[in-house]
VMD Tcl script that draws the C-alpha trace (Angstrom):
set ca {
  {53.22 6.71 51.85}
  {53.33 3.52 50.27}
  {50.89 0.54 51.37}
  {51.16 -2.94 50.38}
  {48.40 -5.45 50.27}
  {50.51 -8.81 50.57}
  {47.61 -11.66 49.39}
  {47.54 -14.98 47.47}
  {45.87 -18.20 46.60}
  {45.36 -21.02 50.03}
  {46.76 -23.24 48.09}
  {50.16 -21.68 48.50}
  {51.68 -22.60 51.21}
  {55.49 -21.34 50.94}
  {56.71 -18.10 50.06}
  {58.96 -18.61 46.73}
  {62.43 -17.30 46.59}
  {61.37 -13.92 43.99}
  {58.61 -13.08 46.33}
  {61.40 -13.24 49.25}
  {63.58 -10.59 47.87}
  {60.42 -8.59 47.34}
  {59.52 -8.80 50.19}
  {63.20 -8.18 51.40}
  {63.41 -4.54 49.57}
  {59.64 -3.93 51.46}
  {61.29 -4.30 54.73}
  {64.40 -2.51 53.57}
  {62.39 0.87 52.49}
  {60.28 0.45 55.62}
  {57.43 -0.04 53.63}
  {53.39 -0.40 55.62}
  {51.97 -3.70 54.67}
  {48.41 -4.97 55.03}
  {47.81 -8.30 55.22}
  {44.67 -10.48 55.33}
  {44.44 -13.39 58.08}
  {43.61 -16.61 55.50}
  {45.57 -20.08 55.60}
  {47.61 -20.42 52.95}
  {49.56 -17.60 51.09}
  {49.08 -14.42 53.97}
  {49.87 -16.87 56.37}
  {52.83 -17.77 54.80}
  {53.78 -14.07 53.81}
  {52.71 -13.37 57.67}
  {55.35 -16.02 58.69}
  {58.15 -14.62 56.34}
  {57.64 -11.46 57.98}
  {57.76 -12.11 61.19}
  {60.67 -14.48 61.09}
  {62.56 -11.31 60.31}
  {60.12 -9.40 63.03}
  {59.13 -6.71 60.77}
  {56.77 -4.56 62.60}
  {55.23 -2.31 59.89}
  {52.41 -4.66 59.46}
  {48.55 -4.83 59.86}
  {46.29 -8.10 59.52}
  {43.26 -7.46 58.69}
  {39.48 -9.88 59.17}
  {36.22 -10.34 59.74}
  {34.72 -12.22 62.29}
  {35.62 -12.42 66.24}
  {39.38 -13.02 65.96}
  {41.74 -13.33 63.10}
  {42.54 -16.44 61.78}
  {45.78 -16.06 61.80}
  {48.51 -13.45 62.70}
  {51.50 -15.04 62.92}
  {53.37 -11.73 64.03}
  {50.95 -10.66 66.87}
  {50.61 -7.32 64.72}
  {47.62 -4.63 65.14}
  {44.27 -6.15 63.98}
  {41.28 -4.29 62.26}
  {38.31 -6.21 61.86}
  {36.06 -5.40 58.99}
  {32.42 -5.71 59.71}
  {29.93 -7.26 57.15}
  {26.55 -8.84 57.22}
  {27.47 -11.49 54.81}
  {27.07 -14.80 56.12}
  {30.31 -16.23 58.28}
  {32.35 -18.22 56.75}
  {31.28 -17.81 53.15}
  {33.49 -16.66 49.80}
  {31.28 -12.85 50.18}
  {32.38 -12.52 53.90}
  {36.10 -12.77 53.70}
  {35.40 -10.73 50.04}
  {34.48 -7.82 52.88}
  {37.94 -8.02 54.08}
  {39.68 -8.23 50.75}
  {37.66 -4.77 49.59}
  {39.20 -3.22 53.09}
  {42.53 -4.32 51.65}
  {42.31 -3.08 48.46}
  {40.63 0.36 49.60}
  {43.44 0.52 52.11}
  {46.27 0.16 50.14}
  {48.27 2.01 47.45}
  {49.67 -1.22 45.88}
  {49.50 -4.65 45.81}
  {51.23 -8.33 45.54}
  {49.47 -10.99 44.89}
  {50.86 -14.87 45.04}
  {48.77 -17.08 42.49}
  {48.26 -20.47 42.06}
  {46.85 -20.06 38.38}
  {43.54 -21.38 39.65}
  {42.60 -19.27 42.71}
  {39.71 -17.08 41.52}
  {39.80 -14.72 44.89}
  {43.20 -13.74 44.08}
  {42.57 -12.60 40.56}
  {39.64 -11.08 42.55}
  {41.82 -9.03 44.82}
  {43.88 -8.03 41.60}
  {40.51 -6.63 39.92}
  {39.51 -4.81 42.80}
  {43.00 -3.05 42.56}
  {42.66 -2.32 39.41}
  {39.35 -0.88 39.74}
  {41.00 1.27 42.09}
  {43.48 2.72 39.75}
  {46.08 0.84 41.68}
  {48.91 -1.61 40.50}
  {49.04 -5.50 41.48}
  {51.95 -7.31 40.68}
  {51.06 -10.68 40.50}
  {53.58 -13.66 41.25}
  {52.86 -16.18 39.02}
  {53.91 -19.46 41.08}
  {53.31 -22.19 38.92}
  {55.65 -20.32 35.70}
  {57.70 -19.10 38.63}
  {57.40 -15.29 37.04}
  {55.49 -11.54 38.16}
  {53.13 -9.57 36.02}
  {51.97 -6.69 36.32}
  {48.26 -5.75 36.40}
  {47.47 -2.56 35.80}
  {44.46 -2.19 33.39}
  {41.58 -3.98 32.87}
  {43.26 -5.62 29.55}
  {45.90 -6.84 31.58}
  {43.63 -8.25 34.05}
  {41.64 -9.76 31.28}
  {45.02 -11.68 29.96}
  {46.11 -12.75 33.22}
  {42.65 -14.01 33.94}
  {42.69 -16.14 30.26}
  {45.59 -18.19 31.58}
  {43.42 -19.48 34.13}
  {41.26 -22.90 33.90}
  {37.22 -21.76 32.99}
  {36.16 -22.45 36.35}
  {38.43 -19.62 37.66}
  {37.34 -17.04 35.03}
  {33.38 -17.72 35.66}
  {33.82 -17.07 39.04}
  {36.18 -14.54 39.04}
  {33.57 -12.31 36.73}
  {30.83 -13.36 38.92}
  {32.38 -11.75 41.92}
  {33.04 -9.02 39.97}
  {29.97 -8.11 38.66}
  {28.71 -8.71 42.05}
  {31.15 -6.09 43.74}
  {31.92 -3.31 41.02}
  {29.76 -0.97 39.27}
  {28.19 -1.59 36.06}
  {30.87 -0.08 33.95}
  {33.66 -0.96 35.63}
  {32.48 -4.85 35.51}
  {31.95 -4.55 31.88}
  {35.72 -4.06 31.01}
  {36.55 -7.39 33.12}
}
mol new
graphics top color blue
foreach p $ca { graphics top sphere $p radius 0.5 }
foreach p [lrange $ca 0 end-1] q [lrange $ca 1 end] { graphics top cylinder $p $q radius 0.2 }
display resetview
């Protein structure tokens, strides 16, 4: 069975036409989706999807309550000692995601280094993340660490520091090394 991790930068606040009819052939094939609870993109994704009352969904957090869940879907909170509110805490949720699901689509900014993040952990995985490219208005697709790397390179230096930071912070050794 197919599972979709639906994710993005919080900078994005609408869902772009080529994500739409994505997410219109997800809903058409009945597709699971797992969805974090963030401002931003998965609120906006959450929105889309509920506007059209899609019920194959699950929103995922940590904390006491989600943040947001736009379609009143089943919740699963992920538990972590990290500190509330902090880049590592929500990171808990984001591994949950990626361990969850069998695929992913991220919605980038070109500067948001937790999406790239949630792209690396998929690929990590062995899984695929297409990533929507907002800004060029285009999708790649991630599926090795070399296409990772490139994607990553398009984004200002700020981004790539801390996207290899959480990296090395969250994969093994080896795995870290091709990033």
């Amino acid at each position: 069975m197919t599972i979709v991790f639906l994710g993005g930068s919080r900078h994005v606040k609408t869902v772009h036409e080529m994500v739409l009819a994505r997410l219109e052939r997800m809903v058409l094939q009945q597709l699971r989706i797992v969805v974090g609870d963030a401002p931003g993109a998965d609120s906006a994704l959450q929105a889309t999807l509920a506007a059209r009352r899609y019920q194959h969904v699950e929103v995922f957090f940590t904390g006491k309550s989600p943040r947001n869940n736009v379609g009143a879907w089943p919740t699963r909170v992920v538990r972590t000692t990290e500190r509330p509110g902090t880049a590592a805490f929500h990171s808990a949720k984001d591994r949950a995601l990626a361990q969850m699901s069998t695929v992913g689509l991220m919605v980038w900014d070109g500067k948001s280094a937790g999406t790239v993040a949630n792209a690396g952990r998929l690929v990590s995985l062995g899984k695929v993340c297409v990533v929507f490219l907002q800004p060029e208005e285009r999708f790649v697709e991630v599926r090795t660490p070399a296409d990772l790397e490139d994607l990553v390179a398009q984004s200002p230096a700020e981004t790539q520091l801390e996207f290899r930071r959480r990296m090395r912070a969250e994969l093994p050794a080896e795995t870290a090394a091709l990033l």
